[in-house]
N, C-alpha and C positions, 0 to 999 in steps of 0.2 A: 586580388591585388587592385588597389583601387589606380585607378589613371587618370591622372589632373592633365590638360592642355598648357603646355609649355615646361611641364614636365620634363626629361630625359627619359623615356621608356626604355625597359630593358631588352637590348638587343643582342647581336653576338658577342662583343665584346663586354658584358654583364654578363654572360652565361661562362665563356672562357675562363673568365677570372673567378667565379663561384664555383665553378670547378678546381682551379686552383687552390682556391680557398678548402674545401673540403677536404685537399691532401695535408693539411696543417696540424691535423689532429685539433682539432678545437671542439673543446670538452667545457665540462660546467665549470665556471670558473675565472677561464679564458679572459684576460683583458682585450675587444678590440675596438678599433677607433675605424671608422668609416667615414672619408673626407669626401666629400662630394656626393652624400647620399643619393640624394635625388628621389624615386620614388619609394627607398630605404630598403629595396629588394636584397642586398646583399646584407643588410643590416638584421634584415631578420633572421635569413638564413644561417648566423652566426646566431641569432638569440636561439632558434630551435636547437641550437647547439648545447644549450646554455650559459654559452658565455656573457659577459657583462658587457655588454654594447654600449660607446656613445658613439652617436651618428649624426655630421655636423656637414654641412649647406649653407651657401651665400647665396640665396633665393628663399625668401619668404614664404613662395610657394610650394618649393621641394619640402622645405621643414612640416610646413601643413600636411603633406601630401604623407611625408615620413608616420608621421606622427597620428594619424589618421588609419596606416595599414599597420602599424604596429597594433593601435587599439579594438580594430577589426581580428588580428591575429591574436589576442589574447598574449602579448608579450610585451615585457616591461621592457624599451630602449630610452635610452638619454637621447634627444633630438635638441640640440644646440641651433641657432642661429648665428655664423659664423664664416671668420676667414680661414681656412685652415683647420690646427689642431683645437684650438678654443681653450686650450685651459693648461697646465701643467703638468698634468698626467703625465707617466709611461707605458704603455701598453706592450702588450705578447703580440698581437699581428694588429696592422696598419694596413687597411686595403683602399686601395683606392681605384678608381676609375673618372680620370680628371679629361677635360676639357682637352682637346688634341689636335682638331683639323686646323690644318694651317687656310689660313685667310688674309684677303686684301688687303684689312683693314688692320694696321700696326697694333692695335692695343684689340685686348678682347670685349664685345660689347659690355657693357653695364649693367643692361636690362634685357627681356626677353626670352622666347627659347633657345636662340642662336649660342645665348651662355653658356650654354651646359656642352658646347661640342665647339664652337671659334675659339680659337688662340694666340691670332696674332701669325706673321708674315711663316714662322716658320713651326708653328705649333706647339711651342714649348713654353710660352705664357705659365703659366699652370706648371706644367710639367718639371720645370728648373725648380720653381719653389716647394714641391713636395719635394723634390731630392734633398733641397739644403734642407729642409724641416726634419724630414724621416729623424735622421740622429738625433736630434734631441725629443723624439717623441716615443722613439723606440725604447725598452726596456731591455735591459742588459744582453737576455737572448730574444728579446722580438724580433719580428719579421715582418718585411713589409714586401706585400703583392701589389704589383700596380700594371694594369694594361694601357696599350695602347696602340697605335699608328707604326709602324715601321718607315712611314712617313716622314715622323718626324724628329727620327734619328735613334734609332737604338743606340748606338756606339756613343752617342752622346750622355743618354742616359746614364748608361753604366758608367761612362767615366764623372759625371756629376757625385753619381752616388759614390765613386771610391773617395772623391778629393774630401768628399765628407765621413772617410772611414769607416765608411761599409762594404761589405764584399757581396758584390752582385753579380747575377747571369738569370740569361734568359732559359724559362722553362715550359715555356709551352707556346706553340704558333700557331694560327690559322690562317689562312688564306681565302679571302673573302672577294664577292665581288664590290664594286662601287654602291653605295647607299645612293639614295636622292641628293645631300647635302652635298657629296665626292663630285656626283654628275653635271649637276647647276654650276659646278665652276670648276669644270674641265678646262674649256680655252685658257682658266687662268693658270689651272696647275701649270699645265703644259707648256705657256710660254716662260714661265718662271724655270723648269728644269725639275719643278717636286715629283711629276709625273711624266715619264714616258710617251712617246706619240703614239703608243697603240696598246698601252697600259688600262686595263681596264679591272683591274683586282688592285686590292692590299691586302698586305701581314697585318696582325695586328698580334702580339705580342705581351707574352706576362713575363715582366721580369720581378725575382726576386733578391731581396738583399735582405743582412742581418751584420752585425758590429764584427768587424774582419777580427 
């Protein structure tokens, strides 16, 4: 797997949701959409499947990056440059791993590595817009995997995703310790209330939904 700097590398919550993703049955065939590819790790992992992958990034670099281990892998993925879903498709599974830790900074940077993991004061940047999106991207019985922070609200999630008539619940958890990113702004979590005064782990969280 090739790793570009400023990249998203794949970490625990990449390997949690690829795990995820492997209980889905996805066979040759399979339509899926991969939002926030980043170094397109999950995106191939569904081509060895042989499913029909498009894998879409709002960084120029992830798409390069995408597009680059897919042709090292010997696997044919659509690699869009893009907000979101990029086009009007429906797809069987929709995975994602979007942008999640809450930060100072109200809006999520624009540029940078920091993109691929800030979201704004309470993390959900990102996160809201993949729920309203899921439904119309989904396909009659698709499903969509999406991990994240328990940070930054599970219960919010799920009920994002019902008001857009999909039935969701969480299906797999881990409990991790703090990253580098978590640690560097501890005094901030902490005086904000996101994090506990002697909290030193998070959940991190795959929840799935499909058309109720």
């Amino acid at each position: 797997m090739l790793t570009v700097p400023g990249v998203y590398q794949p970490q625990q919550d990449t390997h949690l949701l690829m795990r995820a993703m492997c209980h889905e049955g996805v066979s040759p065939g399979t339509e899926v959409l991969d939002l926030g590819t980043g170094s397109g790790v999950l995106a191939l992992c569904a081509a060895r499947f042989g499913a029909r992958v498009t894998a879409v990034d709002i960084a120029w670099r992830a798409v390069l990056a995408a597009r680059a281990n897919a042709l090292f892998a010997r696997r044919r993925i659509r690699v869009l440059h893009g907000d979101l879903a990029g086009d009007d498709r429906r797809y069987d599974l929709v995975v994602s791993n979007p942008p999640y830790v809450p930060a100072p900074e109200t809006a999520p940077p624009e540029r940078g590595a920091a993109r691929s993991w800030d979201a704004g004061h309470d993390g959900r940047a990102v996160v809201d817009r993949i729920c309203a999106t899921a439904p119309l991207v989904l396909a009659p019985r698709g499903v969509l995997l999406m991990v994240h922070s328990a940070l930054c609200g599970t219960d919010d999630t799920l009920a994002a995703l019902a008001r857009g008539g999909l039935r969701a619940e969480v299906t797999d958890r881990e409990l991790i310790p703090f990253g580098p990113v978590m640690r560097a702004r501890l005094p901030w979590l902490r005086d904000t209330g996101i994090v506990g005064r002697d909290q030193d782990k998070e959940e991190l969280v795959v929840i799935r939904a499909e058309h109720a």
